[in-house]
C-alpha positions in Angstrom: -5.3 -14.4 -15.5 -2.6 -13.9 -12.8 -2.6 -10.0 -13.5 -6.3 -10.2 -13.2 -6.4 -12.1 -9.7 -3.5 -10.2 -8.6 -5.6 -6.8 -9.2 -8.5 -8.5 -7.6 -6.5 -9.3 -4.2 -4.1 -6.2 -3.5 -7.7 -3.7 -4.7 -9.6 -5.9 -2.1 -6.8 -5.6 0.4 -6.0 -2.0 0.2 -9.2 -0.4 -0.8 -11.6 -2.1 1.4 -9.5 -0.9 4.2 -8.2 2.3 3.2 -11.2 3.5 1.2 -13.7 3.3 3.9 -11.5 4.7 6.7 -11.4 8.3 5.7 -14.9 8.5 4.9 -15.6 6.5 8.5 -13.1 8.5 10.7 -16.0 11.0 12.5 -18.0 7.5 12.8 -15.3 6.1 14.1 -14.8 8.7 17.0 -18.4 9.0 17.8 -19.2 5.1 18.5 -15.6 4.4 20.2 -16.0 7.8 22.3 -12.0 8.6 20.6 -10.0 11.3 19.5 -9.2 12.4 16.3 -5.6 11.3 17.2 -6.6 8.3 18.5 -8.6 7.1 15.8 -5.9 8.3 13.8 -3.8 5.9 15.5 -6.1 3.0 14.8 -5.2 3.1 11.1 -1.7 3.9 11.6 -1.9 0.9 13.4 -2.8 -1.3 10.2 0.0 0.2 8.7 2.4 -0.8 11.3 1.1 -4.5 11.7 1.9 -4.5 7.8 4.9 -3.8 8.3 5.7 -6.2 10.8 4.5 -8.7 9.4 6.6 -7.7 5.8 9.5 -9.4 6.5 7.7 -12.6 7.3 5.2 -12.6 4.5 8.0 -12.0 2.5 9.9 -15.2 3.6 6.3 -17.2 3.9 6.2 -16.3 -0.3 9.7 -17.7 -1.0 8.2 -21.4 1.0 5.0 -21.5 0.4 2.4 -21.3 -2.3 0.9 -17.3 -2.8 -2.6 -18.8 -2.9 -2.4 -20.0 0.8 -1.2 -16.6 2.1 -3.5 -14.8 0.4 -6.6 -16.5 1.7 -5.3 -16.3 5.1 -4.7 -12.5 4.8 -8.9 -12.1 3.5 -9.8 -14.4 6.3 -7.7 -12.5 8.9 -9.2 -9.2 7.6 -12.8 -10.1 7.5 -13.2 -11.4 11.1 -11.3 -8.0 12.2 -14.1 -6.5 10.8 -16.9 -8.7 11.9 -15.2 -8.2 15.7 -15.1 -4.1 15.2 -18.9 -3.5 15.9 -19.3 -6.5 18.8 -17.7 -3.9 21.3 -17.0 0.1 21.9 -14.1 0.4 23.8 -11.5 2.1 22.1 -8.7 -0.5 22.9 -10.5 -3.2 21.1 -11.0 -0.7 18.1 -7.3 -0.4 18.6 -6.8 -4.3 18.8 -9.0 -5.2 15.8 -6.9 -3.0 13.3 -3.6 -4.1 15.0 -4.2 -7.9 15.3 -6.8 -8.8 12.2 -7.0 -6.3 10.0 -3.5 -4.8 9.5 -1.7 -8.3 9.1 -4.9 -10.2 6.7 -4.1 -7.3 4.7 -0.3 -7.7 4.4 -1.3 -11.2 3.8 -3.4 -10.3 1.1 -2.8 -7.3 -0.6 0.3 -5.5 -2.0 3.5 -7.8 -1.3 2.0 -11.1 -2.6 0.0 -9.3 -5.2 3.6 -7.9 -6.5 5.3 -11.2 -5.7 2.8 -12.4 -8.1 3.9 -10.1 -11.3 7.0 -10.5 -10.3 7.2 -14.2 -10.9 5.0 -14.5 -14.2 6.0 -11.1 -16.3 9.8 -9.9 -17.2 8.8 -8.0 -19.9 7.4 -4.8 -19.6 7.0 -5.0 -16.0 6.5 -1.6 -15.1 3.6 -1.6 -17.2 2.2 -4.9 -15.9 2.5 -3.4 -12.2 1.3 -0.6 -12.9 -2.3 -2.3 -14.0 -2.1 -4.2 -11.4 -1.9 -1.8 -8.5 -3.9 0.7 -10.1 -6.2 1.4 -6.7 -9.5 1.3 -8.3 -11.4 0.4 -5.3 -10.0 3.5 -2.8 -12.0 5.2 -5.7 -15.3 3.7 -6.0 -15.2 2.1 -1.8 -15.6 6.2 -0.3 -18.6 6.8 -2.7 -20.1 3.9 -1.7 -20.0 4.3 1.8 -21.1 7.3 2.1 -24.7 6.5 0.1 -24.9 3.6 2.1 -23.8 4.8 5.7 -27.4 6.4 6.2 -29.2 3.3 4.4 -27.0 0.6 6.5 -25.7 2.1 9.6 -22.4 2.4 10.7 -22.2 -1.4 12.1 -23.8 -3.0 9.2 -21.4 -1.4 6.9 -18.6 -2.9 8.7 -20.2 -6.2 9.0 -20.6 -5.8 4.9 -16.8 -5.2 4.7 -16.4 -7.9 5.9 -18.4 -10.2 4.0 -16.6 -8.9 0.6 -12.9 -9.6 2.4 -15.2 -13.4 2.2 -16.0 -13.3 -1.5 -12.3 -12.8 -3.4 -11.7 -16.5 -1.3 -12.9 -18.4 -4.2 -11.2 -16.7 -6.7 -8.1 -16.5 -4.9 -8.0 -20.3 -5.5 -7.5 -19.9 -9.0 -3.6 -18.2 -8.1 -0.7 -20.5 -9.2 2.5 -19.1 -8.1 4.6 -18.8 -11.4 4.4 -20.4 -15.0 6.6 -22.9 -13.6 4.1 -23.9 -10.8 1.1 -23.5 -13.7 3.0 -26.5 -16.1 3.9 -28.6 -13.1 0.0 -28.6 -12.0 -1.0 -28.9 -15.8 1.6 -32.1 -16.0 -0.1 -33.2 -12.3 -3.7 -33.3 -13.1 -4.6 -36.9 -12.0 -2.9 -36.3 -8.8 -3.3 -33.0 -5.4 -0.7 -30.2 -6.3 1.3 -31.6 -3.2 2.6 -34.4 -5.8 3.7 -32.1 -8.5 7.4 -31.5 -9.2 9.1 -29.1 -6.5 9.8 -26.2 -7.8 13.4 -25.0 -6.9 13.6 -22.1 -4.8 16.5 -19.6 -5.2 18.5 -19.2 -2.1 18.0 -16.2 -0.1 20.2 -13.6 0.9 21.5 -13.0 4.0 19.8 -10.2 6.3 23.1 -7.9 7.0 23.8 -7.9 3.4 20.6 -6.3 2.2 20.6 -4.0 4.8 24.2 -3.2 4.1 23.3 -2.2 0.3 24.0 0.6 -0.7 20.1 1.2 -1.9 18.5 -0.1 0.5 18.6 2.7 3.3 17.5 5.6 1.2 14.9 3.9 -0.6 13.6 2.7 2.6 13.9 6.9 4.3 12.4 8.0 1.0 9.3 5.5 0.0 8.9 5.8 3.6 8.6 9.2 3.7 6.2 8.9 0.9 4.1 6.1 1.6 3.7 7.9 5.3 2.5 10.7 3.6 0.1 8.9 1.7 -1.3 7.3 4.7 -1.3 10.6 6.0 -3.9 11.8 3.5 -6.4 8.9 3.3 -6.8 9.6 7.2 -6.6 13.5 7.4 -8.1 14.8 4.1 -11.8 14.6 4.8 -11.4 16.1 8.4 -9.1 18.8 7.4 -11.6 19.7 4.1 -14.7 19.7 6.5 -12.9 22.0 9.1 -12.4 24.2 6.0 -16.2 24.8 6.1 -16.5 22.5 3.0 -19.2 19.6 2.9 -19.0 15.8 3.6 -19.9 15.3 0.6 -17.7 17.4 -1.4 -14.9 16.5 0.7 -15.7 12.8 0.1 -15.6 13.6 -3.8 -11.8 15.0 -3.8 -10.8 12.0 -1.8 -12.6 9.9 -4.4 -11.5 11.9 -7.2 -7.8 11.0 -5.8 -8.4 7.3 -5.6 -9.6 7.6 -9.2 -5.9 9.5 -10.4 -4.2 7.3 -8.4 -5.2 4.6 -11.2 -3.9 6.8 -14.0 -0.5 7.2 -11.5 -0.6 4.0 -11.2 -0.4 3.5 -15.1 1.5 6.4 -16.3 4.5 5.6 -13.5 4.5 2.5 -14.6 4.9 3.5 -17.9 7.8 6.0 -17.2 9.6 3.2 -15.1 10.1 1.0 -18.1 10.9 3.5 -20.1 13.6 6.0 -17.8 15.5 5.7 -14.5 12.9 4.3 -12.0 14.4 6.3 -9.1 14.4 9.4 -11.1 10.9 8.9 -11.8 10.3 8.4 -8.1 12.5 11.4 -7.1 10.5 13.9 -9.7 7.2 12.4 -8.0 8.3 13.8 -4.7 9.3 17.1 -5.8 6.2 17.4 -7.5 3.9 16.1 -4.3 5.8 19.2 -2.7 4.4 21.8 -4.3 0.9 20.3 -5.0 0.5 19.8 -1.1 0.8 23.6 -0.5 -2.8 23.7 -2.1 -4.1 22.5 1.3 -3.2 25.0 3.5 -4.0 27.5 1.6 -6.7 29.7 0.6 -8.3 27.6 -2.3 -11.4 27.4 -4.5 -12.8 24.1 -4.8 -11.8 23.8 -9.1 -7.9 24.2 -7.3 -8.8 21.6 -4.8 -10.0 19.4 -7.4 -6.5 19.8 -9.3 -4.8 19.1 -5.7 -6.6 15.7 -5.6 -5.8 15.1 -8.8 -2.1 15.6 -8.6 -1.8 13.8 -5.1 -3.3 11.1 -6.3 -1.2 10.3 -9.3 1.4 11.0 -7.1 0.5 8.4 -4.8 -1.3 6.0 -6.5 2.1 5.2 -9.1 4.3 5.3 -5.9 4.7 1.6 -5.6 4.6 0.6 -9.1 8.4 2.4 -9.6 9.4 1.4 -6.5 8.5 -2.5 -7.7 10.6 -2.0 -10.5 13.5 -0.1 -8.4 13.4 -3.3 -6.0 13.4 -5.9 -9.2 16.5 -3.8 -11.4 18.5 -3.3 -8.3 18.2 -6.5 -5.9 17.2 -9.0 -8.5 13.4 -10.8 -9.6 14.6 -13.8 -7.8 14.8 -11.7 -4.3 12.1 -9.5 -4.8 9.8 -10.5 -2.4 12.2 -11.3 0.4 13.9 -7.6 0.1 10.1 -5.6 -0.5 9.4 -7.6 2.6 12.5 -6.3 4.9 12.2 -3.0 3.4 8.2 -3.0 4.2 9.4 -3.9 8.0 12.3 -0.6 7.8 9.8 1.7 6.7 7.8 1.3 9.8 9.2 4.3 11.9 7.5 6.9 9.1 4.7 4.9 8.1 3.3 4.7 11.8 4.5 8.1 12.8 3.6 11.0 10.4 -0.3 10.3 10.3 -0.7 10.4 14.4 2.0 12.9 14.6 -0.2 14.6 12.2 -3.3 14.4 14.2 -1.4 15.6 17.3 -0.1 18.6 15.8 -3.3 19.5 14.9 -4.9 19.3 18.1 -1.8 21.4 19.7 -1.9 23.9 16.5 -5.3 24.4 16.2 -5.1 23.7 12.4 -3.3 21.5 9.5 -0.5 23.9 8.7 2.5 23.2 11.1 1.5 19.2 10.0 1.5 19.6 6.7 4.4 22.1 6.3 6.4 18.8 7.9 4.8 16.3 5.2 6.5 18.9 2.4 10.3 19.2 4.0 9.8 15.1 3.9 9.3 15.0 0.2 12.5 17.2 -0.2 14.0 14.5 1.6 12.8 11.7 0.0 13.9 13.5 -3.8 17.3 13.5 -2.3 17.5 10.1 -1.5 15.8 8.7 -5.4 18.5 11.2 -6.6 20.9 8.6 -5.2 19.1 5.6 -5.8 19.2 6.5 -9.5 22.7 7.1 -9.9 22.8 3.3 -8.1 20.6 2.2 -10.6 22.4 3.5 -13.6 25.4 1.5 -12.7 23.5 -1.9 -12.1 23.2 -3.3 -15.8 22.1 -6.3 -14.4 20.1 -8.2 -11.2 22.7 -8.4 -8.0 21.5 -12.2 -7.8 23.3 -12.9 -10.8 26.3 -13.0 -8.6 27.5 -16.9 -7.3 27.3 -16.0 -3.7 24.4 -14.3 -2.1 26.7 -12.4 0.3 27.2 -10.2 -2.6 24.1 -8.2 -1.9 
């Protein structure tokens, strides 16, 4: 049931957002009088209020229950899209995404939804994650919002975003925080959850010592890297594929079809993560994403296009799965969600930058191949770094939190 809710809450978060942004980007520019970098910004934007608020969601899990911070984070995101079509100006565009949207979904989606698994699986966790976080909705959201743009109008459809952010409230009150938390409430029913048994929290590690961690900086240079690059595409891949004389709606397929792989990455990463060396797996991934990403600045019939969206999209889409289990094996279940959070906030410099940068390079390139020639030296980066993450991981038999003190992070 957990797994279930969990899916329900990071596929709302993520693909609600992400989904319909690509699709929406021309939209976007034409009722906000903005730039393609400037729009580009906008989403960017969600990614770095995310990210800010990582750290903090991340603490909020470790005092508070998940099912309170996840209904905040659908509320939050659901009035930053019922505020979106009440004005034009391109600053309040910018402020909706920034000040609603980006944090309900950080509230919402992927941290809590992890935190989640996290606390109620240890076996086969990989596996579990990967189910979890397969991105089902970035696949079906762009189909639908492209039949109903025409039928609904650009401001409706926003206004109908919103409304769906409002339905996963009711089940998000179903969420109990651990199996712990479930037996407590079970042993509590005459009385309001506030009267169950507290549930000891473990004690959290000191800032300086995560970051200190031997870990922790190049998994934060390469998921960074990685995840920038992924934001990267959701925003740039239907623009660059209709500048490339190819239709809206074709170009609205391969995003699609890359949603719809990025569930099988999702699965088969997860998969390979219980199985191997989780940084290894990750490491491979990025080698892989940089050759597959040549395919879009090159000469290409649409059947290689279609295997480009494939690829990138299991790439992607099984990304954070083996990074959830890198997190867990090295730092420890019991510190999960306070190091994801910190390392969410650390990624920030790439996540925000490489999809503007992107935009601007096109517009002072004239094309997408000086932008994307920079997203493939980043994933021979990010290889490197897994490549020592992995040796790291080979010599932790067992969670760092095991340790008496917690300065021994």
């Amino acid at each position: 049931m957990m797994a279930i809710i969990a899916f329900l809450a990071h596929n709302a978060a993520v693909g609600l957002c992400y989904g319909s942004f690509g699709v929406l980007v021309m939209e976007f520019e034409r009722h906000f009088s903005a730039g393609r970098a400037q729009t580009s910004l906008a989403f960017s934007l969600v990614v770095l209020a995310s990210g800010l608020m990582a750290p903090f969601v991340g603490a909020l899990l470790g005092r508070t229950h998940i099912r309170s911070v996840m209904i905040s984070g659908a509320l939050l995101a659901s009035v930053g899209f019922f505020c979106l079509p009440v004005t034009q100006h391109p600053s309040m565009m910018l402020a909706c995404f920034a000040l609603l949207i980006g944090p309900g979904i950080s509230l919402l989606g992927l941290l809590p939804a992890v935190t989640l698994v996290n606390n109620w699986f240890s076996h086969r966790q990989g596996l579990v994650l990967g189910l979890v976080m397969m991105p089902v909705a970035v696949t079906v959201v762009p189909l639908i919002v492209v039949k109903l743009l025409p039928i609904l109008g650009f401001e409706t459809l926003l206004r109908g975003i919103g409304l769906v952010y409002l339905a996963v409230i009711p089940v998000l009150l179903l969420v109990k925080d651990s199996p712990e938390h479930w037996q407590a409430s079970k042993r509590n029913t005459g009385g309001t959850e506030a009267d169950a048994p507290a549930i000891v929290k473990p004690q959290r590690p000191s800032v300086p010592a995560v970051l200190w961690h031997p870990a922790f900086l190049p998994l934060v240079i390469a998921t960074g890297l990685m995840m920038g690059a992924g934001v990267a595409k959701n925003t740039h891949m239907v623009p660059l594929l209709v500048e490339g004389q190819w239709s809206m709606e074709q170009a609205t397929l391969l995003l699609a079809v890359s949603g719809g792989c990025a569930v099988l990455g999702s699965l088969l990463l997860g998969w390979l993560a219980d199985r191997h060396n989780a940084a290894a797996v990750i490491a491979c991934n990025a080698l892989l994403q940089s050759v597959v990403w040549l395919i879009l600045i090159t000469p290409a019939s649409f059947t290689l296009l279609l295997l480009d969206a494939v690829l990138i999209g299991m790439c992607i889409g099984g990304l954070s799965t083996a990074k959830a289990v890198v997190v867990s094996r090295v730092f420890g279940r019991s510190q999960f969600a306070f190091v994801s959070g910190l390392m969410g906030f650390c990624t920030l410099p790439l996540l925000f930058t490489l999809s503007p940068l992107m935009g601007l390079l096109r517009q002072t390139s004239g094309d997408y191949t000086l932008p994307i020639s920079l997203i493939i030296g980043g994933f021979f980066i990010a290889a490197g770094c897994m490549w020592l993450v992995s040796r790291l991981e080979r010599q932790t038999p067992r969670p760092l939190n095991a340790a008496p003190s917690s300065a021994t992070l």
